[in-house]
C-alpha positions in Angstrom: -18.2 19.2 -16.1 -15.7 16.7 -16.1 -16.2 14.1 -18.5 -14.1 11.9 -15.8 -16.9 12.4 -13.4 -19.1 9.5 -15.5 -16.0 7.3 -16.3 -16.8 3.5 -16.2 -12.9 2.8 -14.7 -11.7 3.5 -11.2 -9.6 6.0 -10.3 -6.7 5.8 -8.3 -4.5 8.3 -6.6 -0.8 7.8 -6.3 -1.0 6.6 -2.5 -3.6 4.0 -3.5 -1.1 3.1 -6.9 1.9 2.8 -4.3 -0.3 0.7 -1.6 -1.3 -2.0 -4.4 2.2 -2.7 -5.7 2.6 -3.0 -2.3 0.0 -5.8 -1.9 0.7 -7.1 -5.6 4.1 -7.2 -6.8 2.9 -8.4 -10.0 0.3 -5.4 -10.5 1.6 -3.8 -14.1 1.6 -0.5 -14.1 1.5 0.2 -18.0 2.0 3.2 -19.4 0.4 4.3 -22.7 1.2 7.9 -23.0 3.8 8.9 -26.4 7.1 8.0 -26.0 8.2 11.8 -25.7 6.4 12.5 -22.5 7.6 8.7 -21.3 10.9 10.3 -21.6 10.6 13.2 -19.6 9.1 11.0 -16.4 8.1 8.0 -15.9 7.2 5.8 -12.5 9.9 3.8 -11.2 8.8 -0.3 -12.8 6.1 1.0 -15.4 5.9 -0.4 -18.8 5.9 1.9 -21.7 3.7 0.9 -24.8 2.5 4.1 -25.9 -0.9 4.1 -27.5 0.0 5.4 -30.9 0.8 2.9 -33.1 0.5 -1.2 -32.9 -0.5 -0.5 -29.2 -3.0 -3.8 -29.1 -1.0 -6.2 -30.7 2.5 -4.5 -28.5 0.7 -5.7 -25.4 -1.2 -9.2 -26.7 2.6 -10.0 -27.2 4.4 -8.7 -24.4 1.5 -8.5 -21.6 -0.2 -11.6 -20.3 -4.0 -11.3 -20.1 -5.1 -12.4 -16.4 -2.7 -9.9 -14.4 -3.7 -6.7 -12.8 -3.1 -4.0 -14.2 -3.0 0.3 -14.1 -3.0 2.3 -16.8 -0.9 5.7 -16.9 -2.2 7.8 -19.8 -2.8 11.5 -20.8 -5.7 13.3 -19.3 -8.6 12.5 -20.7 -7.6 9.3 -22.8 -8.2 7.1 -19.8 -11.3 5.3 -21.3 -9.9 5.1 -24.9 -7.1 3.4 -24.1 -8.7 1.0 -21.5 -11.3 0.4 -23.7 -8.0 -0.6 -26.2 -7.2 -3.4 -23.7 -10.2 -5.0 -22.5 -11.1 -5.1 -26.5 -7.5 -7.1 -26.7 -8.9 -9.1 -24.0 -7.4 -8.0 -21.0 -9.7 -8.9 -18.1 -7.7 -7.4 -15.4 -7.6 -3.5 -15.8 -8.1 -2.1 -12.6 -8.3 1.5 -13.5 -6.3 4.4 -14.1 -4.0 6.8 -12.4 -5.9 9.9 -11.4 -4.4 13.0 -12.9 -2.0 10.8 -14.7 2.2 11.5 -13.7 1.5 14.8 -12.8 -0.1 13.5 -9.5 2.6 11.1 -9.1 5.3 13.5 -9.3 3.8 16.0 -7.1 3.6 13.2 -4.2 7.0 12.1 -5.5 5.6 8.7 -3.9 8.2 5.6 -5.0 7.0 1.9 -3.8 
């Protein structure tokens, strides 16, 4: 079974990601994968701080705390690198993108 199944974060599909930017210009939309794969793709407005690294003190300095926020990351590291922020103190992590960019870039969805 997926270990996804039990995850403490919610999920969001690329129409949800698009209708909340909608709704929140100000949602972040951080992406934590490596810098290689940020490379090759990325969603149109997302922040890259990959997770490798000086990841928490990279967003304590360029991130503020109390905004919303979803996290891109590779499948499977969703909670890891959640957990990463709300340890930093980031209150406002929504959740993650479901199936990461791969999703996004079959939908080919831009905001």
């Amino acid at each position: 079974m997926s270990e996804m199944l039990y995850s403490r974060y919610a999920a969001f599909t690329p129409l949800q990601l698009n209708a909340l930017k909608k709704e929140d210009e100000s949602l972040i939309i951080l992406d934590t994968r490596t810098a290689g794969t940020f490379t090759t793709g990325f969603i149109p407005g997302a922040i890259f701080i990959g997770h490798e690294g000086s990841f928490t003190e990279w967003c304590i300095n360029l991130l503020p705390v109390d905004k919303k926020m979803i996290v891109v990351t590779p499948a499977g590291k969703e909670e890891m690198h959640i957990d990463s922020l709300v340890n930093a103190g980031f209150t406002n992590v929504a959740g993650y993108l479901e199936d990461g960019l791969e999703a996004w870039k079959k939908l080919r969805t831009p905001y």
